[in-house]
N, C-alpha and C positions, 0 to 999 in steps of 0.2 A: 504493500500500500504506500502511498504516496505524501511529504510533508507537502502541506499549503497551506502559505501563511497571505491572512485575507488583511487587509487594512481597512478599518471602518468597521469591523467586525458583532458591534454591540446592537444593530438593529437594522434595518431596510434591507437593502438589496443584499448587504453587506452578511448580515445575521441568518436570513432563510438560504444562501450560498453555503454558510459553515454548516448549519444543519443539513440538511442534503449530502454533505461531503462525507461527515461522521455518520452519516446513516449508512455512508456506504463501505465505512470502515478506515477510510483515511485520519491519518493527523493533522488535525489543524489546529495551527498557532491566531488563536483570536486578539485582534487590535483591538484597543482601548484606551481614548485618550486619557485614561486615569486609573490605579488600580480599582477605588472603589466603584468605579460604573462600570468595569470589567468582571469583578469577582462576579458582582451579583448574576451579570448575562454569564459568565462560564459553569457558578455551581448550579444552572438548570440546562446546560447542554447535556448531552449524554454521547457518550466513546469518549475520544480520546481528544480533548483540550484542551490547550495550554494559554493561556494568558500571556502576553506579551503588549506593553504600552508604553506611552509615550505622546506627547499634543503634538501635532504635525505644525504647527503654527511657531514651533521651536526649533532652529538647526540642531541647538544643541538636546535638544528630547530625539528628535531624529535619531542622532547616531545614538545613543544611548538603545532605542529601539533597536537600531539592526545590530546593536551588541547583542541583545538579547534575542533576536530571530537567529545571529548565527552561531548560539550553543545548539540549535535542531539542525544545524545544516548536517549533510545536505539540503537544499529545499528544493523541493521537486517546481513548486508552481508559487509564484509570486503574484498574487492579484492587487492592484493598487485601484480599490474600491475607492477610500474614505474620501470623502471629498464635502464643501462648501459654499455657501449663496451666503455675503454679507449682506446681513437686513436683522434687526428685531438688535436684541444685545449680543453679535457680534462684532468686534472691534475691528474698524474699517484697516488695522494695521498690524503686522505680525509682530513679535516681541524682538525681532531682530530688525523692524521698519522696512519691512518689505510689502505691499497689498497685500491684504487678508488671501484671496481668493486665488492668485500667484501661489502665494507661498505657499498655502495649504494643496493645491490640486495641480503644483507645476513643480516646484523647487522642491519640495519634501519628499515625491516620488521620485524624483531624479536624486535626490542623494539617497538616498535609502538606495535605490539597485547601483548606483555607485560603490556603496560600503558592502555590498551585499555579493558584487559581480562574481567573486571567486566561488562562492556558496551555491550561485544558480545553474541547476545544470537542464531544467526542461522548458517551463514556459513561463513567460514576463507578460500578465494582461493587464493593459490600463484600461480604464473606463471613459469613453470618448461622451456622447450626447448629439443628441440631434440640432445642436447649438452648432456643434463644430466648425460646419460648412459658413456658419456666418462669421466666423471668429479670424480674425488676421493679426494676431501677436505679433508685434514688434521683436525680431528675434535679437535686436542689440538694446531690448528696451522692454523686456517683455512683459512685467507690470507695470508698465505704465496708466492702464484704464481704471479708474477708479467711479465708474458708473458700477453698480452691480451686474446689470445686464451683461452689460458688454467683458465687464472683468471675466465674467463666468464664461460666456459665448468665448474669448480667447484662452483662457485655460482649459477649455478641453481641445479645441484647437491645438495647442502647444502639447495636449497627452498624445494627441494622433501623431505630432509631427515626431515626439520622443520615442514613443513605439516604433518609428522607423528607425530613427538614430541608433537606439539599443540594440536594435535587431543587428544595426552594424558593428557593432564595438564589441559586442556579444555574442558571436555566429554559433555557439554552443546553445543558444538558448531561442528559442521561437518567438518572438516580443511582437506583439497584437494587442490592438486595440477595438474595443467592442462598444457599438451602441446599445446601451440596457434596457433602451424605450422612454416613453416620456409615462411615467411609474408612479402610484400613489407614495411617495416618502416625504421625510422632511424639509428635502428641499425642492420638492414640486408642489403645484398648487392642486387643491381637491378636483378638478374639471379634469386631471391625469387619467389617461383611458387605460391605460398597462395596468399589472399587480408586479408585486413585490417576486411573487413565485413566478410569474412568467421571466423574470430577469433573471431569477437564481438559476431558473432552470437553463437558459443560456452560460450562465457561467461556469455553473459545471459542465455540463456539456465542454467548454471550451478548456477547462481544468485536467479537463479527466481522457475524454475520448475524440474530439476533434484533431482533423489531421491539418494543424495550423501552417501548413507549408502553403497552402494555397493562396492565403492572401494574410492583408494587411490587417484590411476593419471588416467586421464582422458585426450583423444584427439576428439575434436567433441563432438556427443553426444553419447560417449560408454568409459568404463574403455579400461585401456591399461595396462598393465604388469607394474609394476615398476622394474627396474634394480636391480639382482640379489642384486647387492652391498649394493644400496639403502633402500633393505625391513629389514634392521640388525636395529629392535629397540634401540639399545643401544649404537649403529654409533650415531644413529639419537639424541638420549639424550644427547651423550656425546657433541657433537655439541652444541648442547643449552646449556646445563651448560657452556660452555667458552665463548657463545655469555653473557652468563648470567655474567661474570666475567668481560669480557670487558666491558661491560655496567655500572657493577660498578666501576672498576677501573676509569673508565671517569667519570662520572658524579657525583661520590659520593654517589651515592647512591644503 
């Protein structure tokens, strides 16, 4: 059986994904911005779950997190669910002064499979949106939007164009990006026509038994076109080299 370690792990897409996984007997290491909002979601999982946390909105919880993802390494499958929409009392800023919605859904996934590269040996999923195609990240600038709309629309933008990148720097590992639907969770509005379980069920599927050689992004269980904008190799590089830069300019290293 397989380790996968899910980010976002404590509810929505995130939560009915890990259930599904353990029902089928795999180990999954559950995200949680905090121990106490993790225990509670892990001591009613059942099989095998391991708690692992950290706030993505922190470089430095980050690495601390993939400290703790890679005592399970191997990890067979890296899903980088977790993600955010600033609005209500989210702070329009991350604690290292980056946009909220940047940091959380663009630079926190890219460092995490950075500290993580040596550990991954099967599949890298990011979580794209049906936002994406509207979204055009500044790849030398790429939190710059601080509309929530548009922040969001370009950070998953930026997950499709890193799912390429990765796939490059990483040829050990399958790196795809998946539209999950527009889904009843917390950060869709109630008129959201998907369910929760229709997403999971995509992502395991994409976890477990998809033959992710075939393409890029993926909705359900079939590729999908990526945005003209999006398939530009060198959009996508350029992007990661500045997440790469930010990452050092912060942490020093």
């Amino acid at each position: 059986m397989a380790t996968i370690c899910i980010t976002g792990a404590t509810d929505g897409i995130g939560l009915a994904t890990a259930e599904r996984l353990l029902a089928a007997g795999h180990r999954v290491l559950v995200h949680a911005r905090n121990p106490a909002r993790g225990q509670a979601v892990v001591d009613r999982l059942e099989g095998d779950a391991v708690l692992v946390t950290g706030d993505l909105a922190s470089l430095a919880e980050v690495e601390s997190l993939a400290n703790q993802i890679a005592e399970h390494a191997p990890i067979d499958v890296l899903v980088q669910n977790a993600g955010v929409w600033v609005r209500g009392d989210v702070p329009p800023t991350s604690v290292d002064g980056f946009e909220t919605t940047f940091a959380v859904n663009v630079l926190a996934p890219h460092l995490l499979t950075a500290r993580l590269a040596e550990h991954l040996t099967g599949r890298l999923i990011w979580l794209g949106s049906g936002m994406a195609g509207s979204g055009h990240p500044d790849a030398e600038d790429p939190g710059a939007k601080t509309d929530p709309s548009r922040a969001y629309s370009d950070s998953k933008a930026s997950d499709v164009l890193l799912a390429s990148a990765w796939g490059r720097r990483l040829p050990q590992v399958s790196s795809v990006a998946v539209d999950p639907g527009w889904v009843k969770t917390k950060l869709a509005s109630n008129g959201a026509p998907g369910t929760v379980d229709t997403s999971a069920e995509s992502l395991t599927f994409l976890s477990t038994e998809a033959d992710l050689g075939q393409g890029l992004y993926w909705r359900g269980r079939r590729t999908i076109t990526v945005p003209k904008h999006l398939r530009d190799e060198a959009y996508a590089d350029a992007l990661a080299a500045t997440c790469d830069r930010y990452v050092a300019e912060t942490s020093g290293r």
